[in-house]
N, CA, C and O of each residue as an XYZ file, in Angstrom:
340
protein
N       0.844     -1.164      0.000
C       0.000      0.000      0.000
C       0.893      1.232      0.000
O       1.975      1.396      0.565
N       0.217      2.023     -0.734
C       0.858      3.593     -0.902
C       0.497      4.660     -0.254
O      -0.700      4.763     -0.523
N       0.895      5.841      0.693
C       0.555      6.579      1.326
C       0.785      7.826      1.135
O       1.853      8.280      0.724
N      -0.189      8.453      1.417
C       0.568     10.241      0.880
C       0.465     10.616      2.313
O      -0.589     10.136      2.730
N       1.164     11.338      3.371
C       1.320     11.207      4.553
C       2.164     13.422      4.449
O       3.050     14.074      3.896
N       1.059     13.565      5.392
C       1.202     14.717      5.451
C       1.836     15.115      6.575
O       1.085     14.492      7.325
N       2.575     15.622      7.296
C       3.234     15.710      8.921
C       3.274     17.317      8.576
O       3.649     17.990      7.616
N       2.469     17.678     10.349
C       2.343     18.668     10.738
C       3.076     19.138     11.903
O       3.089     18.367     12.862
N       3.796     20.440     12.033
C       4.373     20.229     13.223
C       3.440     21.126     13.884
O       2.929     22.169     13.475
N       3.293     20.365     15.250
C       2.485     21.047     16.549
C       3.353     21.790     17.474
O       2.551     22.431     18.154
N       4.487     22.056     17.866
C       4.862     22.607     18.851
C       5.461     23.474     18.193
O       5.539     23.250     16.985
N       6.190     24.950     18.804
C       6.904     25.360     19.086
C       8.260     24.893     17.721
O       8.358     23.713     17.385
N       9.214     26.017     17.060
C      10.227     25.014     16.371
C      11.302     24.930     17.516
O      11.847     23.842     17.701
N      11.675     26.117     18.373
C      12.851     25.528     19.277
C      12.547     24.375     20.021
O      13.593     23.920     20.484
N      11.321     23.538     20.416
C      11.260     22.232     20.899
C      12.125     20.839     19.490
O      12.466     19.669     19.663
N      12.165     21.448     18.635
C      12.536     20.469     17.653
C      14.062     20.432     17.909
O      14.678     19.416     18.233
N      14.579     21.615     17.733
C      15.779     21.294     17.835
C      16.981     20.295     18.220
O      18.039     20.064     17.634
N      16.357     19.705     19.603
C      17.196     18.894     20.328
C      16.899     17.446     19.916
O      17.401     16.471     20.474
N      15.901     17.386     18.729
C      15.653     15.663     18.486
C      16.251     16.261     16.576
O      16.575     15.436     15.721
N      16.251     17.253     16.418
C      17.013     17.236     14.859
C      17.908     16.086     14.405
O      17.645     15.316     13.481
N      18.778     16.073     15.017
C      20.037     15.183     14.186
C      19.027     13.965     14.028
O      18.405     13.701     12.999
N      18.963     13.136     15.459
C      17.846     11.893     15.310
C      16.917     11.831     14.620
O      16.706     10.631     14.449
N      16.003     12.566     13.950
C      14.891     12.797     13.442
C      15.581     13.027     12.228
O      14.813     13.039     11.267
N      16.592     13.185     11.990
C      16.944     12.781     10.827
C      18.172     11.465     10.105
O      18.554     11.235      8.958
N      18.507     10.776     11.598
C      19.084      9.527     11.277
C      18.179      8.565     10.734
O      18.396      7.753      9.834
N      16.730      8.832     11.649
C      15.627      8.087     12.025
C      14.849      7.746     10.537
O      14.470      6.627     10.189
N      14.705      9.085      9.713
C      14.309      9.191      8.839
C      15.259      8.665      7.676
O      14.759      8.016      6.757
N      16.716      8.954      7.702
C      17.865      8.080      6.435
C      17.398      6.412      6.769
O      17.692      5.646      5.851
N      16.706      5.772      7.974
C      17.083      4.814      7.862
C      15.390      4.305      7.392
O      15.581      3.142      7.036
N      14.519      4.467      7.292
C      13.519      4.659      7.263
C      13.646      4.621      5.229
O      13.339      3.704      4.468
N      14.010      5.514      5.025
C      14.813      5.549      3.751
C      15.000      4.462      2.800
O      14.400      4.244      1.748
N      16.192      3.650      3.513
C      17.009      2.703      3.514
C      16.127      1.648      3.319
O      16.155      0.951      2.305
N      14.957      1.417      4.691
C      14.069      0.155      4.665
C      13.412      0.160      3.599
O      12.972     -0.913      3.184
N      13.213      1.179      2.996
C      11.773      0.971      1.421
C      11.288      1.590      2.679
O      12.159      1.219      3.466
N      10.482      2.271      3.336
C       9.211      2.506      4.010
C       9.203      3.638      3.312
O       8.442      3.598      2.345
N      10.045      5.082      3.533
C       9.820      6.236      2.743
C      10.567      6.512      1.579
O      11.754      6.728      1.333
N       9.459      6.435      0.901
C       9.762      6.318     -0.567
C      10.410      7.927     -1.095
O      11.396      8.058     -1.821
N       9.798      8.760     -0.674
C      10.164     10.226     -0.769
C       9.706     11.608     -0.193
O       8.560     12.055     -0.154
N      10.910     12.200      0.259
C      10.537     13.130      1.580
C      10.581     14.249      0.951
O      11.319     14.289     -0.034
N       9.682     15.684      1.394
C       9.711     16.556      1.148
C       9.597     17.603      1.733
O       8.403     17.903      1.736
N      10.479     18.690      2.480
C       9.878     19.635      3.900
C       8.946     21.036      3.032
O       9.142     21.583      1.947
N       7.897     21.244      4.116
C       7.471     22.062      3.178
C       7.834     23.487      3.245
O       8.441     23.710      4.293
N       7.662     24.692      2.397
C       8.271     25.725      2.310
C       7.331     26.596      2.873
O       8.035     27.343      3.552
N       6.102     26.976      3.013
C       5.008     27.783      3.619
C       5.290     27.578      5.331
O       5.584     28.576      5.989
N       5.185     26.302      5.959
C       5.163     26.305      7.339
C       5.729     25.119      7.486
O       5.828     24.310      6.563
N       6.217     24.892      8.871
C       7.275     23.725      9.415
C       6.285     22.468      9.134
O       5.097     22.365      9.441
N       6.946     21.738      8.604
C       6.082     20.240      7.878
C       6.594     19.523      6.777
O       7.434     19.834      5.933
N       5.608     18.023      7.032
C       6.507     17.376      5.353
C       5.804     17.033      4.672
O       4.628     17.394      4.724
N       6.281     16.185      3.755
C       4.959     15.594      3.317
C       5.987     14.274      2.783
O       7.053     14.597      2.262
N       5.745     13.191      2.883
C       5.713     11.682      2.644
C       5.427     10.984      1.378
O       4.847     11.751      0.609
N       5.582     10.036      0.972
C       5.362      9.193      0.124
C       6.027      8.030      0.751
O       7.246      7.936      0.892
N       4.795      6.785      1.270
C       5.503      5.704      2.413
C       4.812      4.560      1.343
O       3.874      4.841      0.598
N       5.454      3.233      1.417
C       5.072      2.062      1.415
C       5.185      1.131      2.740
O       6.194      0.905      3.408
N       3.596      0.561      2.968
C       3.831     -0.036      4.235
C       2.679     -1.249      3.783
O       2.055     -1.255      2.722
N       2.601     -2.014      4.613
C       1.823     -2.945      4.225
C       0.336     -3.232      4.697
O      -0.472     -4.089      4.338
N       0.247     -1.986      5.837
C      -1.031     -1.516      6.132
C      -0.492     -0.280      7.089
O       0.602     -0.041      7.601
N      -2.335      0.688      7.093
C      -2.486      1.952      7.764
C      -1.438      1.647      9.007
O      -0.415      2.315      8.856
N      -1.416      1.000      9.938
C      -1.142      0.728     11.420
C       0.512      0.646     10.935
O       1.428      1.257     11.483
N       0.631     -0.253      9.788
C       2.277     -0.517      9.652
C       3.286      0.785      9.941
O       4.212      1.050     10.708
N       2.509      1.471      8.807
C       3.207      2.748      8.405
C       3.000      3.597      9.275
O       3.953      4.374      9.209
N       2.050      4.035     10.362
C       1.650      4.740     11.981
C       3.054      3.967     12.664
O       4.005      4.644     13.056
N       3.045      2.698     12.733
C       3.969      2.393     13.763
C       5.520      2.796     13.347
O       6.216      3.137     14.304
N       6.140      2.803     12.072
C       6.880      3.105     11.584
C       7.625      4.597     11.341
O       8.798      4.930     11.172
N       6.489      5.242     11.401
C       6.815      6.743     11.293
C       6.801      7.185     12.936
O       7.393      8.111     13.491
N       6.027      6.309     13.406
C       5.804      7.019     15.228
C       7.312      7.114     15.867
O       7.708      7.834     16.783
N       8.195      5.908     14.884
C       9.799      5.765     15.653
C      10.362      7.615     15.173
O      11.288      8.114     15.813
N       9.789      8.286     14.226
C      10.299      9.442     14.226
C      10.580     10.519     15.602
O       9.634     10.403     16.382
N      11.563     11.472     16.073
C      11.400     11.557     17.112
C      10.651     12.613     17.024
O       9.888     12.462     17.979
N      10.466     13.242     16.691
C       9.310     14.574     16.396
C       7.742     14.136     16.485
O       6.773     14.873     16.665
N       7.776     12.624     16.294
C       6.184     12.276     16.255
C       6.322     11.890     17.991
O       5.650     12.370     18.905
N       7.440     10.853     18.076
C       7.693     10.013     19.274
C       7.263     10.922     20.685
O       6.621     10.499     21.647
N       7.874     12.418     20.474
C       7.982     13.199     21.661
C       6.573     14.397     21.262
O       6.623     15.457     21.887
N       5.390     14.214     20.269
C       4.398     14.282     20.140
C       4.303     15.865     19.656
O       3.386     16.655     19.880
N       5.604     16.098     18.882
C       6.268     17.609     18.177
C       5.422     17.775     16.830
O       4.915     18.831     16.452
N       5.348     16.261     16.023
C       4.427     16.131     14.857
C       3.323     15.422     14.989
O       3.236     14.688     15.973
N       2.212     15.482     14.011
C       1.396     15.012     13.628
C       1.225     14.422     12.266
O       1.757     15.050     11.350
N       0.390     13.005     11.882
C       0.512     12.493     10.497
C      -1.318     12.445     10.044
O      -2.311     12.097     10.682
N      -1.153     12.896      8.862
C      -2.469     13.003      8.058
C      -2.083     11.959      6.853
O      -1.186     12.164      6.035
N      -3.189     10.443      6.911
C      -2.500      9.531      5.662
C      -3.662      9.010      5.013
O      -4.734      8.526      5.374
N      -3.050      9.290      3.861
C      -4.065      9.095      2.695
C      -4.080      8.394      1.491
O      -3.625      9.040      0.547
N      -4.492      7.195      1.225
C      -4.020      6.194      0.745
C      -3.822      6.478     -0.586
O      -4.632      7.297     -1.020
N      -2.888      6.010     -1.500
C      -3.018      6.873     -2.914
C      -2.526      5.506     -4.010
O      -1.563      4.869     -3.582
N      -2.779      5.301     -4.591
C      -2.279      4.237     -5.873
C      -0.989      4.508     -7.552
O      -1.483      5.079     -8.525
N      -0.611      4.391     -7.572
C       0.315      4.661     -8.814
C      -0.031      4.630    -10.104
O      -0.330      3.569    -10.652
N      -0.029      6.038    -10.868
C      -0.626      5.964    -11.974
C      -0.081      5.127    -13.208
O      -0.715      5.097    -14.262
């Protein structure tokens, strides 16, 4: 299954700071597994947006939750199932 996965950030950006580096090891390895297929930060306001393969809704929740920005409850995920044209 294919996901279009929207991440919002909820807090504050100086709360991010101190999980940065991790939140972005977290994410190269994430990478690596096939789970995120392709990352994108967005340019209007602090956020991303996703392109995940997981093998269900819950897979890809549990997978992205290891992010530390979701983990320490900094982001939020909006996922929306999408198919390949």
């Amino acid at each position: 299954m294919y996901l279009h996965v929207t991440g919002t950030v909820t807090a504050e950006r100086e709360r991010l700071a101190p999980h940065a580096e991790e939140e972005a090891r977290v994410l190269r390895r994430l990478k690596a597994d096939g789970v995120v297929l392709s990352s994108f930060r967005r340019t209007d306001k602090p956020g991303a947006f996703l392109i995940v393969e997981a093998e269900s809704l819950d897979s890809a929740r549990e997978h992205l939750n290891q992010l530390p920005y979701a983990a320490n409850g900094l982001l939020t995920f909006e996922f929306i199932e999408v198919g390949r044209l």
